[in-house]
N, C-alpha and C positions, 0 to 999 in steps of 0.2 A: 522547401522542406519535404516535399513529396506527398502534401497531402494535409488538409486541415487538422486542428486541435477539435477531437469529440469527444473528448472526457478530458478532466484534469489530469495531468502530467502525474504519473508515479513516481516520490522521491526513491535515492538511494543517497547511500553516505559509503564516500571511497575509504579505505585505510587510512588516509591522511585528514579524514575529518571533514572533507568539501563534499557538496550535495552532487550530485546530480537528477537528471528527472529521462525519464523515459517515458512514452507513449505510441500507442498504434495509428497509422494514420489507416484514413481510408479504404487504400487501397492494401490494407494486411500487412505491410511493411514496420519495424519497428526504428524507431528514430531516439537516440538520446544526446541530451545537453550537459556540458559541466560546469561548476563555479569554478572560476577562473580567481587566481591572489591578486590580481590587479581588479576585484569587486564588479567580472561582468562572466558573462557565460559564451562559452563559445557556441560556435555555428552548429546549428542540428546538424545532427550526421548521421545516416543509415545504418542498421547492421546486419550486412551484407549476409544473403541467403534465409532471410524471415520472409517467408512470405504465407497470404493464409490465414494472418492473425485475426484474432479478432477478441471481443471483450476487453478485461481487464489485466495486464500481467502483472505477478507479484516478483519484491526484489529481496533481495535481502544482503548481506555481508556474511561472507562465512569465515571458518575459523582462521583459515589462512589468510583472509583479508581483502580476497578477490571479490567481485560485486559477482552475484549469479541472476540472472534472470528468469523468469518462467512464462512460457505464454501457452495459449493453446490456440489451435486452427479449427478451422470449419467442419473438417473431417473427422475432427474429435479425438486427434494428435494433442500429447502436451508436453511442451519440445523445453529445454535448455539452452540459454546460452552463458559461458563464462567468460571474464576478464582476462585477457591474457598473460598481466601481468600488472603488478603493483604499480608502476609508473609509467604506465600504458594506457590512455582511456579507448583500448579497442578492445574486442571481442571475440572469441571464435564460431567457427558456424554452427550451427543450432545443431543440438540432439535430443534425437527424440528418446521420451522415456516411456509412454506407454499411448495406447489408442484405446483408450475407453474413457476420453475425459470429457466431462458433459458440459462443465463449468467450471468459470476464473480461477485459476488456483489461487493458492494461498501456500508461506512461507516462513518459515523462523528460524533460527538456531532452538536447536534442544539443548536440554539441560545438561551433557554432554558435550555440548560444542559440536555435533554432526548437525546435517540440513535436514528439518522436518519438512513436505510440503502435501499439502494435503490437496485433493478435487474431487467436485462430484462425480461420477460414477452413471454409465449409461439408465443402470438399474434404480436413480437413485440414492445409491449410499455415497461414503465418502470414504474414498479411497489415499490411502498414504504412502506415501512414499519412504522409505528407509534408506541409507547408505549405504551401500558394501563395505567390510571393513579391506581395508587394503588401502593402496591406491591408484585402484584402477578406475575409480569415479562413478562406478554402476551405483543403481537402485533395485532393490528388489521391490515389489507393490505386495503391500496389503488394503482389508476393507474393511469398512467398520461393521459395527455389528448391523442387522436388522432391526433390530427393536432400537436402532435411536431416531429420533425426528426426524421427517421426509424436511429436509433441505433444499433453498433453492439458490444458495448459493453458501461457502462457508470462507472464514478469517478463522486467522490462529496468531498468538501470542503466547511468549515466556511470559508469568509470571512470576515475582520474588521467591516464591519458594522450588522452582525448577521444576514447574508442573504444565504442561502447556494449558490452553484453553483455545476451546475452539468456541467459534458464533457463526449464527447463522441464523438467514430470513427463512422463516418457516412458511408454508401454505396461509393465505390471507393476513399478511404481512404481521405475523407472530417473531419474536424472538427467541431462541434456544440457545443456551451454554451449556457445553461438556466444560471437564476439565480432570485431567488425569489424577487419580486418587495419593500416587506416588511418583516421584520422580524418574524419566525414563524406565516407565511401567504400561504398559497396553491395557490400563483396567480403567474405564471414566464413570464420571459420573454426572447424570444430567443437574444442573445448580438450576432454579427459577430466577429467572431475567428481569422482572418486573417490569415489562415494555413491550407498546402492540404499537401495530399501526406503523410498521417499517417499512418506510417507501422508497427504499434504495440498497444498494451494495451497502455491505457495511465494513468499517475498518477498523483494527485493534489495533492497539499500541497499551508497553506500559509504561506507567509512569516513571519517575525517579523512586518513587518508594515499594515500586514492584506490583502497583496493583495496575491488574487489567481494564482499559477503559474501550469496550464500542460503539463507535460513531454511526451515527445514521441518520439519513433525511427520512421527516416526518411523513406520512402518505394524507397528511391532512392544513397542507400549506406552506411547505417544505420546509419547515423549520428544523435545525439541525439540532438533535438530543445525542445524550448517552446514558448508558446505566456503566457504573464502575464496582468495581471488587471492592467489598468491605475490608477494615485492615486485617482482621484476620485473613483474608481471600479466601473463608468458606461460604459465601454469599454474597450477593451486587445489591446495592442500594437501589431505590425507586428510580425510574427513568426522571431527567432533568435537560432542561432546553437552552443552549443556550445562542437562539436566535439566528438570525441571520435568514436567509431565502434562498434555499440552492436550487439548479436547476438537474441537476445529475449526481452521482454519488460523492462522498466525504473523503478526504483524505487525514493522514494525522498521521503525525511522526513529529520523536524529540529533536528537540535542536540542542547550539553545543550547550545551555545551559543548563540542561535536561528538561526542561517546560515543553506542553504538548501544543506543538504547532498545528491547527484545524485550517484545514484550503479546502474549499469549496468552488464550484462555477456556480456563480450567482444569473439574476436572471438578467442581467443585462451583457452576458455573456464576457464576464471577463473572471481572475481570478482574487477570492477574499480570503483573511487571512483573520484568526483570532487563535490568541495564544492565552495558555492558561497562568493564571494572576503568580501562582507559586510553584515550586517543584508537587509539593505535596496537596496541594487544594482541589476544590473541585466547583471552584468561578473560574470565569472568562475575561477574559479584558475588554470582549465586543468585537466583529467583525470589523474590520477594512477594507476596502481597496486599496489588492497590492498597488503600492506606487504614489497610490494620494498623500499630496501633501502633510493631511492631516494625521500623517499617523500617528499613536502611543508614542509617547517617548520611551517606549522601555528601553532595553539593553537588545540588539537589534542579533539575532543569532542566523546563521548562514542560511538559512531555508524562508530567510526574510531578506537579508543584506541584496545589494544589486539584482533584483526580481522587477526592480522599477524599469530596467534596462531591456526586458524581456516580457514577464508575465503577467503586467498589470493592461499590457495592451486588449484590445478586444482581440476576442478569435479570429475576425475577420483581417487584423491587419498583422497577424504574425509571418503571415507568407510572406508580406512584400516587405515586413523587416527582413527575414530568413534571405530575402532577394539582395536585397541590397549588401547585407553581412558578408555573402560569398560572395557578389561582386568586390567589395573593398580588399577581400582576400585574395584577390587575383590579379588585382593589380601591383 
């Protein structure tokens, strides 16, 4: 595969509703997998001309359907790459959009349907990204204001009512939420988080009922919380836990039932899975290990189905599945 798993795999979801996952290895190279209709994932595969990466890349689905990627480099490049096409899982070579990015970007659709994607900023702030209208696929860059929170890294998500929300781990592991006053409006406004003690990347996602929920490991035992949007979405509830032990940052994304899938790397270095009890709730069902027999019987949604086949392995023994997968392919 070209190089070890050192963070959990970034989901995405194709047009046609199948996951895939992407990750940086090592050596800066980006590699991604897909769910396959016969319940396995194919072979990691490179995409070709990354190189340099490093941190976290954000995904998203844009209006057209294409999966877009974001990563940034060492050099403080934060490059692009897109899907070439709807029933293609390949990609073209990366573009860059701008060299002042400090940190993991972050991605959504807007309320509009164009690609939001937002990164820190050399200075500090948090710089955005906009579309060109046309279709020529540019971005022009803006930055946020001054006067909002020194960030040290930020997530962004749509909420129900077409407002983004951005989060972010502030200095001495504080949490901060903007969120736009209006929809497809440049005006935010800081919301209070109800939550310290953030000890990792953190990731939004919203729900089925439109509220924003961000995930994050604990800086006091790794246990994995979130504070979500109240159902108006003018305020987040008290931060709540709901367990498990990670060793590295959270992941979370809907699956097809719209219920919030939580993956973490736990600390025996493989990956866990806990999915939320209801579309609209805010209980757990409890962590698992992908792949153990014991799982929930729920109703099993793609970003859990055939993960037994791949992600419930430890880290250490993905290469030498990865080996054996492209052997059988060659013969």
């Amino acid at each position: 595969m070209g190089g070890r798993l050192h963070s959990p795999p970034v989901p995405y979801r194709n047009a046609d509703g199948r996951v895939g996952w992407v990750h940086i290895t090592g050596d800066g190279s980006l590699w991604f997998t897909e769910h396959r209709f016969d319940d396995t994932f194919s072979a990691w595969k490179k995409i070709e001309g990354t190189t340099g990466a490093k941190g976290r890349p954000a995904t998203l689905k844009g209006s057209d359907g294409r999966v877009r990627i974001f990563h940034r480099t060492g050099d403080g490049c934060l490059y692009e790459v897109i899907q070439q096409d709807l029933d293609t899982p390949e990609f073209d070579a990366p573009r860059k959009l701008t060299d002042d990015c400090a940190g993991p970007p972050a991605a959504t659709l807007t309320g509009n349907g164009s690609a939001g994607v937002f990164y820190l900023t050399a200075d500090g702030k948090v710089g955005h990204l906009h579309p060109l209208p046309g279709a020529s696929g540019g971005y022009t860059v803006s930055s946020g204001d001054s006067t909002w929170p020194k960030f040290l890294s930020v997530v962004v998500a749509l909420d129900g009512s077409g407002c983004l929300v951005l989060g972010g781990e502030g200095v001495g592991g504080t949490l901060h939420v903007l969120r736009q006053k209006i929809p497809d409006y440049g005006d935010w406004t800081i919301k209070e988080a109800h939550a310290s003690n953030v000890g990792s990347e953190i990731s939004a996602v919203a729900d089925a009922a439109g509220r924003v929920f961000l995930f994050y490991r604990s800086g006091d035992g790794g246990k994995v919380c979130f504070v979500a949007q109240d159902a108006a979405r003018t305020g987040f509830h008290p931060q709540r836990s709901i367990g498990g032990t990670a060793k590295g940052g959270v992941g979370a994304a809907l699956d097809r039932d719209n219920r919030i899938n939580v993956t973490v790397l736990g600390t025996d270095n493989a990956l866990h899975l806990n999915v939320q009890s209801s579309q609209a709730g805010h209980t757990f069902e409890g962590f698992s290990r992908l792949g153990d027999p014991q799982q929930p019987a729920h109703s099993t949604p793609l970003i859990h189905r055939g993960l037994h086949n791949l992600l419930h392995l430890s880290i250490a023994d993905i290469n030498t599945r990865q080996q054996l997968t492209t052997a059988q392919h060659r013969v």
